[in-house]
KEKE-3310 file (N, C-alpha, C; in steps of 0.2 Angstrom, whole numbers, plus 5000, padded with zeros to 4 digits):
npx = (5186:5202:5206:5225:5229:5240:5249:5248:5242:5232:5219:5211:5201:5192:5180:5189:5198:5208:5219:5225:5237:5239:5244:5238:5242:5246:5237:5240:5243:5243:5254:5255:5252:5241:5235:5226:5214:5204:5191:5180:5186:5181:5181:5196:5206:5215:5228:5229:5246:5249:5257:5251:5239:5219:5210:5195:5185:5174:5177:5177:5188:5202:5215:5231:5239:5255:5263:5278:5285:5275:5273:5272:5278:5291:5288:5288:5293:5307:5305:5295:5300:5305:5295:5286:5294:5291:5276:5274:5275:5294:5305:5312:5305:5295:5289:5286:5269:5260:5255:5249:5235:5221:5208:5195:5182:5167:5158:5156:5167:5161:5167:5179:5190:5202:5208:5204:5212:5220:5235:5239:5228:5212:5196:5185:5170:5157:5146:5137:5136:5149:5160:5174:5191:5206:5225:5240:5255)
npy = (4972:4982:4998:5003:5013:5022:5021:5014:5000:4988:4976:4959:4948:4933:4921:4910:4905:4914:4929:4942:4953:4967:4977:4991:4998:4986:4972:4960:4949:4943:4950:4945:4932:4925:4912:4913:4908:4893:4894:4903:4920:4935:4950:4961:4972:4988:4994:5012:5012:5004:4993:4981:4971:4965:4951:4944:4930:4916:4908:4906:4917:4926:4936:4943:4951:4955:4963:4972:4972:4978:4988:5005:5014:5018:5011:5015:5033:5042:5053:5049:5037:5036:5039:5027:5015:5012:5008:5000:4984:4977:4982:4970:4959:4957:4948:4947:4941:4929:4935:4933:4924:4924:4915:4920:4918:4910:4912:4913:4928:4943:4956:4968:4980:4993:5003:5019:5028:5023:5017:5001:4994:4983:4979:4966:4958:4945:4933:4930:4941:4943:4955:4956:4966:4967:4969:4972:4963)
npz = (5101:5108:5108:5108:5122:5119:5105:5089:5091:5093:5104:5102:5108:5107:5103:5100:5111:5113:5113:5105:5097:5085:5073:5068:5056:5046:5045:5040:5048:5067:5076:5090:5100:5112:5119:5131:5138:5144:5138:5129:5126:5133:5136:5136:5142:5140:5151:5156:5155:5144:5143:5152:5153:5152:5152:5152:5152:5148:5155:5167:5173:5175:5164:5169:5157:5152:5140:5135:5123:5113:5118:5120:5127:5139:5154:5165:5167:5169:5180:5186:5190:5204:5214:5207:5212:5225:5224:5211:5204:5200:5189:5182:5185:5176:5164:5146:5142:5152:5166:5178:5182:5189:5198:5205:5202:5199:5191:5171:5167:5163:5163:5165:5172:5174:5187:5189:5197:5203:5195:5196:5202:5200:5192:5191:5184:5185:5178:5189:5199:5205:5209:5210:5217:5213:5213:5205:5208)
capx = (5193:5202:5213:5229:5229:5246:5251:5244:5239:5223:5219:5207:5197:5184:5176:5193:5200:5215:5219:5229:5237:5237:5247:5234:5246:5248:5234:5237:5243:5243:5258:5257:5244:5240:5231:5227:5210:5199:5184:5178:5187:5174:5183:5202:5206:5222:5232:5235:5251:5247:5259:5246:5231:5218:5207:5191:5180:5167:5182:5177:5196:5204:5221:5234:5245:5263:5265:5283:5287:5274:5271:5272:5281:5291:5280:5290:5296:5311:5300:5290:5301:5309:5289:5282:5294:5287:5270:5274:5283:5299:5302:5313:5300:5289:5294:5282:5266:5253:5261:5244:5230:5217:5201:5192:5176:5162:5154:5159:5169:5159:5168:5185:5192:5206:5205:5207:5216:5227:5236:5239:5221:5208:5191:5182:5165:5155:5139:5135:5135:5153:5165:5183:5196:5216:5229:5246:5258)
capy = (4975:4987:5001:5005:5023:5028:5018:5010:4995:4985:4967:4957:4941:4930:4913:4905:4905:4920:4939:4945:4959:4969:4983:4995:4999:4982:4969:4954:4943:4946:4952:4943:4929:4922:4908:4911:4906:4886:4894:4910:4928:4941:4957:4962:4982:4990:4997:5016:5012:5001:4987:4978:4971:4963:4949:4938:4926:4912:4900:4911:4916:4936:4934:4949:4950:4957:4965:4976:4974:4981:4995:5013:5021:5015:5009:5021:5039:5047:5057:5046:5031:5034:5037:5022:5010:5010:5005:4994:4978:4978:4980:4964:4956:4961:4944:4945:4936:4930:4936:4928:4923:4926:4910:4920:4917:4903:4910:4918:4937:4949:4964:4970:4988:4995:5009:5028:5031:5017:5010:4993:4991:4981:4975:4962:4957:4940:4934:4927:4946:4946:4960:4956:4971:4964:4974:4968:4960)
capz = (5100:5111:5106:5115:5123:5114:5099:5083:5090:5096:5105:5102:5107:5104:5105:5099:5119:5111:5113:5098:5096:5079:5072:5061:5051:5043:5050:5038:5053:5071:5081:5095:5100:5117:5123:5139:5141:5140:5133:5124:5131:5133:5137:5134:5142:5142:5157:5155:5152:5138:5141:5154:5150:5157:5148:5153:5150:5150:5157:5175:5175:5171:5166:5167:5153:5149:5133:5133:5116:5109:5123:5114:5131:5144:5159:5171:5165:5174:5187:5192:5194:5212:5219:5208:5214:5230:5221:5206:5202:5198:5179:5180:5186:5172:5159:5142:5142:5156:5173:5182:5182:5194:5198:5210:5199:5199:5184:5166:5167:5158:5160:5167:5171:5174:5192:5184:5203:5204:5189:5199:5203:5195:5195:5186:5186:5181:5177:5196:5200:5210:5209:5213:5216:5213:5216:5202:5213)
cpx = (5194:5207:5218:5227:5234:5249:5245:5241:5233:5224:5213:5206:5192:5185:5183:5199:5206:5212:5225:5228:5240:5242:5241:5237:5246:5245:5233:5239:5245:5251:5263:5251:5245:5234:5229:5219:5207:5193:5185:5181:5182:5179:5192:5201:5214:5224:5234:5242:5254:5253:5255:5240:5228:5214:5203:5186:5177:5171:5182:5186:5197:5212:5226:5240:5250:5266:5270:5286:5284:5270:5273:5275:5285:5286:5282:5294:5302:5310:5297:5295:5305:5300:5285:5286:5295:5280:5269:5280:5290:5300:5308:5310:5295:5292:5285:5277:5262:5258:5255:5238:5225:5208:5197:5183:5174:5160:5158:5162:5167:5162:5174:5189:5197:5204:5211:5211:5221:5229:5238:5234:5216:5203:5188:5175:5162:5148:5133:5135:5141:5157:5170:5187:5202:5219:5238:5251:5265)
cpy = (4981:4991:5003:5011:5027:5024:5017:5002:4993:4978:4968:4950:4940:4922:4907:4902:4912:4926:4937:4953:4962:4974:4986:4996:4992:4974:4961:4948:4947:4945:4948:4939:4924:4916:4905:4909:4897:4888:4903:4915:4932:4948:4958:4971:4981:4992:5004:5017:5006:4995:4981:4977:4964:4957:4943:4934:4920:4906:4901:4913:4924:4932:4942:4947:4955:4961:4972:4978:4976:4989:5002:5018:5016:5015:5013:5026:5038:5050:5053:5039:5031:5033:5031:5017:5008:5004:5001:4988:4980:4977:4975:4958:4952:4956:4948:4940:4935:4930:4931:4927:4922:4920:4912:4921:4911:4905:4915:4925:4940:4954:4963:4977:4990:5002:5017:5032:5029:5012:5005:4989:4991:4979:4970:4961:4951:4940:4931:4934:4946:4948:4958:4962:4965:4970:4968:4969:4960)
cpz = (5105:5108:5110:5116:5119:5108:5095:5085:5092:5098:5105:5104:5106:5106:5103:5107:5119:5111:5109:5099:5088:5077:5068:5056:5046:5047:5045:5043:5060:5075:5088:5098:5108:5120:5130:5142:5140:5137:5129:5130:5127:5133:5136:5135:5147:5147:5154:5152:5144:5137:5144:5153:5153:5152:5153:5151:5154:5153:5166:5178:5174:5171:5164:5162:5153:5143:5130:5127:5112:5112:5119:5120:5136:5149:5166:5168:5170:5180:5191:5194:5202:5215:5214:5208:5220:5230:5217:5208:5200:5191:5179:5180:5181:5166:5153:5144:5148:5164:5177:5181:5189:5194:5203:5210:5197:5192:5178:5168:5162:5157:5166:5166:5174:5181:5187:5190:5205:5198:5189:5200:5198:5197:5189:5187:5182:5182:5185:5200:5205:5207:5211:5213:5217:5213:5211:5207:5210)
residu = (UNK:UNK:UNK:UNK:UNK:UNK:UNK:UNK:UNK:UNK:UNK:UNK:UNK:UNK:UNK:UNK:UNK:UNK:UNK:UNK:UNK:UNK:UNK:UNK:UNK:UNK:UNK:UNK:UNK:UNK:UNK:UNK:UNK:UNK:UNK:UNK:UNK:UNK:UNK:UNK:UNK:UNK:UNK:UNK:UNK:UNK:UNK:UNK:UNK:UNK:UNK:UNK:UNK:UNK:UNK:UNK:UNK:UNK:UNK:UNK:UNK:UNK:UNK:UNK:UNK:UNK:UNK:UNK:UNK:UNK:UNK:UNK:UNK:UNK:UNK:UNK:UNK:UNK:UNK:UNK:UNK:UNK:UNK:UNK:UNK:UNK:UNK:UNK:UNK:UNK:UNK:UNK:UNK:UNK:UNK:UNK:UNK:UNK:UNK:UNK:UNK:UNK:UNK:UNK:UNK:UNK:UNK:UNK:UNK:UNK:UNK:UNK:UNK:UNK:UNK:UNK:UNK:UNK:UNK:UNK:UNK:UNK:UNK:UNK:UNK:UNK:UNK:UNK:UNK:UNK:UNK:UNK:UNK:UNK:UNK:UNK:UNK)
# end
């Protein structure tokens, strides 16, 4: 399980191919449930801004997910929106759910991270030892 950085909630997966996500507050069924992989997800990590998230697994895939409605801020303040929409997508752009999926891995995705320089950039990494950086589009 991951926790978001600024609300109450948390996602999780496992060996059922889903990430779920949770309220704490009130955790007898999940929120919101995605099936975005064909085998076991391994890692699920949020995006700074906590509507993005990133999730991999042993199906050799990363998929970015979409999650605005359960986001605890908007994804662009005031201030920053003139100099981040040079940088980001556009927030109509931005539906709910899995924006893309990424197969640039032969073998399982063990791990997945978010860049602490750039909130658009991402890395993954599998068990064939290759690294990928993306860049959300």
């Amino acid at each position: 399980a991951v926790v978001s950085t600024q609300s109450t909630g948390i996602a999780t997966c496992g060996d059922d191919c889903s990430t779920r996500f949770w309220d704490t507050r009130n955790c007898t069924r999940p929120l919101l449930t995605f099936s975005n992989h064909s085998h076991w997800v391994w890692r699920v990590r949020y995006n700074l801004r906590d509507q993005l998230l990133l999730t991999g697994g042993s199906d050799s895939k990363v998929s970015l997910l979409n999650v605005p409605s359960l986001a605890s801020v908007d994804p662009v303040d005031e201030e920053e929106e003139e100099e981040e929409e040079n940088k980001s997508p556009e927030k109509e752009e931005m539906r709910e759910g899995i924006l893309e999926e990424y197969d640039k891995h032969e073998d399982s995705v063990y791990s997945v991270a978010w860049s602490t320089a750039d909130p658009w950039l991402f890395a993954s990494l599998s068990n064939d030892g290759r690294l990928v950086l993306n860049k959300v589009s």
